[in-house]
Kinemage of the C-alpha trace (Angstrom):
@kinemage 1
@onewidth
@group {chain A} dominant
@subgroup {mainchain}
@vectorlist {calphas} color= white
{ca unk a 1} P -11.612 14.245 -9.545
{ca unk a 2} L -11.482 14.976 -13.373
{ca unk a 3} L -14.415 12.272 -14.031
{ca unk a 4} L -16.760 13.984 -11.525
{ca unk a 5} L -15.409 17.761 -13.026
{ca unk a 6} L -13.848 18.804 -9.058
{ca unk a 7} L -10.821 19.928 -7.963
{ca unk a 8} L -7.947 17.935 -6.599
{ca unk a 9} L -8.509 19.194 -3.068
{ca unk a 10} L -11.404 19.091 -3.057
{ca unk a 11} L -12.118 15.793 -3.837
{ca unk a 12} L -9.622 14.956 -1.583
{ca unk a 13} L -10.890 16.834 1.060
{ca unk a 14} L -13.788 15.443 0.419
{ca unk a 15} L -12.650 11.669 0.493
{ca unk a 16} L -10.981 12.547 3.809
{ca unk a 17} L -14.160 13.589 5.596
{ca unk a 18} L -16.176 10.807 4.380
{ca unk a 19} L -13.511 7.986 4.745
{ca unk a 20} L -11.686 8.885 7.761
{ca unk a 21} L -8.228 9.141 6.120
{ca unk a 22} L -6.733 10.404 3.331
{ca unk a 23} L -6.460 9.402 -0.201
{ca unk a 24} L -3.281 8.266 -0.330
{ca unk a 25} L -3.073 6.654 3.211
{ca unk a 26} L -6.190 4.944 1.814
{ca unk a 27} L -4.429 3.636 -1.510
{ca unk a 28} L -1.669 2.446 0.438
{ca unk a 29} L -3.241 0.308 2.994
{ca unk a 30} L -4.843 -1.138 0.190
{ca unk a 31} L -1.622 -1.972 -1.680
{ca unk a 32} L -0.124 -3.225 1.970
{ca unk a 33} L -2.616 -5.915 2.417
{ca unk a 34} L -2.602 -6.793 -1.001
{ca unk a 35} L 1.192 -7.343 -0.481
{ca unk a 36} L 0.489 -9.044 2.347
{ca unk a 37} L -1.134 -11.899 0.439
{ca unk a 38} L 1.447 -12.341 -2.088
{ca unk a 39} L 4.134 -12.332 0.441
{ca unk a 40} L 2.286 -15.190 2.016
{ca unk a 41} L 0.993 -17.030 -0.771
{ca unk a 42} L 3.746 -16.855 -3.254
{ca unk a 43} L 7.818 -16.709 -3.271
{ca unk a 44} L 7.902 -13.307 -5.282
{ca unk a 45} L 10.772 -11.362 -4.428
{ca unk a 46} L 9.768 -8.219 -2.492
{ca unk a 47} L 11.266 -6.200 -5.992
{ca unk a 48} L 7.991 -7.853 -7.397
{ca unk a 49} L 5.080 -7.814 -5.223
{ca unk a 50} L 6.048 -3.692 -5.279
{ca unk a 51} L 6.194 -3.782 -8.698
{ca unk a 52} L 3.233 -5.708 -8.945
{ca unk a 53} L 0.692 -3.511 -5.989
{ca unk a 54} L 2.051 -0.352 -7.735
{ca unk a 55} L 4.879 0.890 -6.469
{ca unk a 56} L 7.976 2.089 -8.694
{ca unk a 57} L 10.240 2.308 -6.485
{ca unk a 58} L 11.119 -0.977 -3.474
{ca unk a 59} L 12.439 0.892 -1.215
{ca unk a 60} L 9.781 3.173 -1.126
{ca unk a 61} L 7.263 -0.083 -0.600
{ca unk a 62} L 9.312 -1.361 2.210
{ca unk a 63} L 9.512 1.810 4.068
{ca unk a 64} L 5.586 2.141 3.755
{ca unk a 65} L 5.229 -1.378 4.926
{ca unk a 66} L 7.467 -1.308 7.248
{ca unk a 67} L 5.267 2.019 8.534
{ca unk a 68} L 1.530 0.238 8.390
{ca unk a 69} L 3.142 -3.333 9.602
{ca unk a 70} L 5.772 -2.455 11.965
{ca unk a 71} L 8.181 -4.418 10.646
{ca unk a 72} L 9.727 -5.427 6.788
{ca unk a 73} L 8.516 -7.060 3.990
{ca unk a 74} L 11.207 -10.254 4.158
{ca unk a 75} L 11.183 -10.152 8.181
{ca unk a 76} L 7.478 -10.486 7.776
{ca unk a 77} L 7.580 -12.830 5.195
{ca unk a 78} L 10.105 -15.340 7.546
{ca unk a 79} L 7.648 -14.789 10.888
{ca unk a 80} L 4.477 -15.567 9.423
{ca unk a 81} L 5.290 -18.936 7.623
{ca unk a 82} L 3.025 -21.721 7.872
């Protein structure tokens, strides 16, 4: 919003109408599948891939996983191994 000189809301608002969902829903789906990936491709600890896709906080990155996926990180991890 500051790079293109418009408000917060609107921008928002405006990402909203043109995307379907909202900025932050958006930015999290984003950081879900790119979780996704490392939780099947590597043996970071879930601390880590939330660290690493952005979030500061693990529990917080769990309970939006847990929202998008339908299930946790680890329990994900464990059902999807090859």
């Amino acid at each position: 919003a500051e790079h293109f000189e418009f408000h917060v809301a609107y921008m928002s608002n405006l990402f909203k109408e043109k995307m379907g969902i909202g900025m932050l829903e958006y930015i999290n789906k984003l950081r879900v599948n790119k979780s996704i990936e490392l939780l099947l491709t590597t043996d970071y600890s879930v601390n880590s891939i939330a660290e690493k896709v952005g979030y500061l906080n693990a529990n917080t990155y769990i309970r939006i996983f847990k929202k998008n996926m339908g299930e946790t990180p680890n329990k994900f991890r464990s059902s999807n191994q090859i």
